[in-house]
C-alpha positions, 0 to 999 in steps of 0.5 A: 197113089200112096207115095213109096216109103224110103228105106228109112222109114220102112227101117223105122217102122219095122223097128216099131212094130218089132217094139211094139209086137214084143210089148204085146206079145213076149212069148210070139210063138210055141213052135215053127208051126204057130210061126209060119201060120202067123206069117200066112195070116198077115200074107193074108191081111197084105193079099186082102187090101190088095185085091179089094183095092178099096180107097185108101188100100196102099197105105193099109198094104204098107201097114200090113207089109211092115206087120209081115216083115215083124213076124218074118223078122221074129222067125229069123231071130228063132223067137218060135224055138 
């Protein structure tokens, strides 16, 4: 079992992915629409590497959870406007 990431590193690895999502992707979103599918899609990713619980699925759902928060994070910040 992948160990639980603490509150610092789950805090340090959002922070890089919003980093990193900006780099590659300025302009996230034309409207709440796109937003909201771009978060259904990594709900997806998470969801996937849930149920085919294949070796080495809980490190990848962290990666897909912390991509989650990025896109959920950009929404709050009103980055579809």
């Amino acid at each position: 079992m992948e160990k639980a990431l603490k509150d610092a590193e789950i805090y340090n690895a959002v922070l890089q992915g919003l980093s990193r999502g900006e780099q590659l992707h300025p302009d996230f979103a034309e409207g709440q629409y796109q937003a909201l599918s771009y978060l259904e899609e990594e709900l997806g990713e998470v969801a996937r590497e849930v149920t085919k619980g294949r070796p080495g699925w809980e490190k990848r759902m962290q990666v897909e959870l912390v991509d989650l928060i990025v896109v959920a994070w950009r929404m709050l910040r009103g980055e579809w406007k």
